[in-house]
Every structure is written in C-alpha cells, then in structure tokens.
C-alpha positions as CSV (number, residue, x, y, z in Angstrom):
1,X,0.0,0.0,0.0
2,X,1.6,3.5,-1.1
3,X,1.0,6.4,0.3
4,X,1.4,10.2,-0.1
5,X,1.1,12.8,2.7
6,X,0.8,16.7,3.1
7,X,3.2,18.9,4.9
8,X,0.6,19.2,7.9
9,X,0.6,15.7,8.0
10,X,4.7,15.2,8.4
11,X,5.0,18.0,10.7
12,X,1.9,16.4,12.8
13,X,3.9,13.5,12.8
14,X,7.4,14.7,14.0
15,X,6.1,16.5,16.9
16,X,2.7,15.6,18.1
17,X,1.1,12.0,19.0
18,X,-1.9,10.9,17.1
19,X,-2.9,9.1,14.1
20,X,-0.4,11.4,11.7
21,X,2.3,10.0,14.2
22,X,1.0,6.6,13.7
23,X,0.9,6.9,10.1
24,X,4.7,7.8,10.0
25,X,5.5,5.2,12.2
26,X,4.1,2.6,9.7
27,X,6.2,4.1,7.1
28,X,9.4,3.6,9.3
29,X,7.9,0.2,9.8
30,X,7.6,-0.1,5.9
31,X,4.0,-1.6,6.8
32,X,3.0,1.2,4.1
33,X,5.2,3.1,1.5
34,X,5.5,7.0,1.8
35,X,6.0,8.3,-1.5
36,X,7.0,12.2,-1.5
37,X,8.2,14.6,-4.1
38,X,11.5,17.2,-4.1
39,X,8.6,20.0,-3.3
40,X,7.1,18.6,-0.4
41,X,10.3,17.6,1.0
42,X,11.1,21.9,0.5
43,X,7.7,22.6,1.6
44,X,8.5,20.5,4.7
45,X,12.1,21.8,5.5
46,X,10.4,25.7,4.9
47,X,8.1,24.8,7.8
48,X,10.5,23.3,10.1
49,X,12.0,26.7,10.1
50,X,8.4,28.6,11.5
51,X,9.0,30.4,14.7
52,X,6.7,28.1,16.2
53,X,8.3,25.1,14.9
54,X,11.2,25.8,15.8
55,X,10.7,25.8,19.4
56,X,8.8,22.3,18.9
57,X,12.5,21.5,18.1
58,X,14.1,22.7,20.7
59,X,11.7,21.9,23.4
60,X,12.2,18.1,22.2
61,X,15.6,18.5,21.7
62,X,15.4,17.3,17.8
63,X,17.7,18.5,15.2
64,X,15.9,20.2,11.8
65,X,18.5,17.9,10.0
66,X,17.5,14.8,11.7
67,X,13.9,15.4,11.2
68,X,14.3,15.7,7.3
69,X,16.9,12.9,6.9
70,X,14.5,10.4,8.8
71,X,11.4,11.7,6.5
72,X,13.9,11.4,3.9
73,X,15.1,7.7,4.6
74,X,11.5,6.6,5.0
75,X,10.3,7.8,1.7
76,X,10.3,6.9,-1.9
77,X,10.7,10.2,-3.3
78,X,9.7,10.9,-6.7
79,X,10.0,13.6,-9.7
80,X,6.2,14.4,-11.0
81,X,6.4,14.6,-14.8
82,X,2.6,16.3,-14.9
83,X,2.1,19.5,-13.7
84,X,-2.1,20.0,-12.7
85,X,-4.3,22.4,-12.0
86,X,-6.8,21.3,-10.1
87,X,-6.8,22.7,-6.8
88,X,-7.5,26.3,-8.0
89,X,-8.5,27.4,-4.2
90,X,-5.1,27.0,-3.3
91,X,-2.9,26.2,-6.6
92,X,0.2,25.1,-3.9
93,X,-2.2,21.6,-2.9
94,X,-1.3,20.0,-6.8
95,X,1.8,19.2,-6.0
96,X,0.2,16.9,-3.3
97,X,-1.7,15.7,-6.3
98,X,1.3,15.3,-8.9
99,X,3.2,13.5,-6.4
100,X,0.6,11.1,-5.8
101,X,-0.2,10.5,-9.7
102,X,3.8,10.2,-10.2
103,X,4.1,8.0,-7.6
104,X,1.0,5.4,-8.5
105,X,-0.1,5.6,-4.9
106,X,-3.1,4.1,-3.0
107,X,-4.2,6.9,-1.0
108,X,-3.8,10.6,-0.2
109,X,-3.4,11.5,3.1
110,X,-4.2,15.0,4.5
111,X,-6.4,17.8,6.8
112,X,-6.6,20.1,3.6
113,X,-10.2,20.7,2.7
114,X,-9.4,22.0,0.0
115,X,-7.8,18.4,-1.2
116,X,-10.5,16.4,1.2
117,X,-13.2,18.1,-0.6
118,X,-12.0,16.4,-4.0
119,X,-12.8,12.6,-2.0
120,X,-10.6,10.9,-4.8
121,X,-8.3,12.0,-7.8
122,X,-7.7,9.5,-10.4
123,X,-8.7,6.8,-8.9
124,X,-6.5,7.7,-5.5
125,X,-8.3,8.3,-2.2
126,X,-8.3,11.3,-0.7
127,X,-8.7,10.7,3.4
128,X,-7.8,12.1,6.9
129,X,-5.2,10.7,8.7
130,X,-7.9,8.8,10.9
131,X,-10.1,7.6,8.1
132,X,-7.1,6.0,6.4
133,X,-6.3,4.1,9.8
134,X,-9.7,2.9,9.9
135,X,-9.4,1.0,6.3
136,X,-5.5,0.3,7.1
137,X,-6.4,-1.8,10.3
138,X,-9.4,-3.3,8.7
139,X,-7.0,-4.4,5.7
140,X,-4.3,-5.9,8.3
C-alpha cells in the first residue's frame, strides 16, 4: 500500500502524538510506503523553520536535520512529470496531487479541505489521517 502525505501531516507526525504519528510510524515500519516529491520535501524543511516550529525543536531536543533525513530515509521520493491544476483554491495543494499520480499511490493522506473536498483524484483516495487508519487496520 503506497502512500502520499501533506506537509501538515509530516509536521503532525514529527512532533505531536496521534494518528499522523502513527501513520509515520508505519512508514518507518515499511508496513505502508511513503512516496514524497523534491517540493514537499522543501515545503517540509520551509516549515521546520516557523518560529513556532522551531521551538517544537528545541523543546524536544530534535535537530531540523534529523527530522528531514528520517522523513527522507522513509520515503520513496519521486519527480512528477505532470504539472495539474486542479486545486485552484489553493494552486500550492497540486503538487500533493502530482506527487501522488507520479508515484502510482493508493491513497492521499491530508487535513486540507481543499484536497479532502476532492474525496478521490484518479482513482487515489483522498482521506484524513484517521479515516485512512480505519481501512488500514481493517486491511491488516
């Protein structure tokens, strides 16, 4: 089962318990594949560096460096050949989108309602961290 996740959705899972956590934690299991692109790896690495963020880091004592190279290591990353235009609320989501199509994944994995609004693109799901735990631990 592949996956691919929004930037909420690796920051969620870095820092805070819950089921983005646990979703990450099944990628670093490999009881799912993570499939990323080069822009939401730079989308994730511009939002480690938020003010708010940043003292996350330091309150946990976790290194900006470490947190990307473990994403990173987890991850299949790919290089989307189509650029879309779907999301024209919020033109940033596609990339979410291209990733996904590049990457021949499953499911989409976010909070955006802009994105969970669209239910399914191309055949891929589009679900909340929870919902996808639901149908993950029913397919186990």
């Amino acid at each position: 089962m592949k996956i691919t996740v929004d930037t909420n959705i690796l920051i969620s899972g870095t820092f805070w318990k819950g089921a983005s956590h646990e979703i990450i934690n099944k990628a670093e299991n490999k009881e799912i594949k993570l499939v990323l692109s080069k822009d939401i790896l730079k989308e994730y690495c511009e939002v480690l560096n938020y003010e708010e963020i940043q003292n996350k880091i330091k309150d946990k004592n976790l290194e900006m460096k470490r947190s990307v190279e473990k994403i990173v290591s987890i991850s299949i990353i790919v290089f989307p050949k189509e650029k879309l235009n779907i999301v024209k609320e919020d033109p940033d989501d596609n990339k979410i989108l291209e990733c996904a199509l590049e990457g021949n994944v499953n499911y989409i994995i976010t909070q955006d309602n802009h994105l969970l609004k669209l239910k399914e693109f191309r055949g891929i799901k589009i679900l909340t961290p929870k919902e996808f735990l639901k149908i993950f631990n029913r397919s186990v």
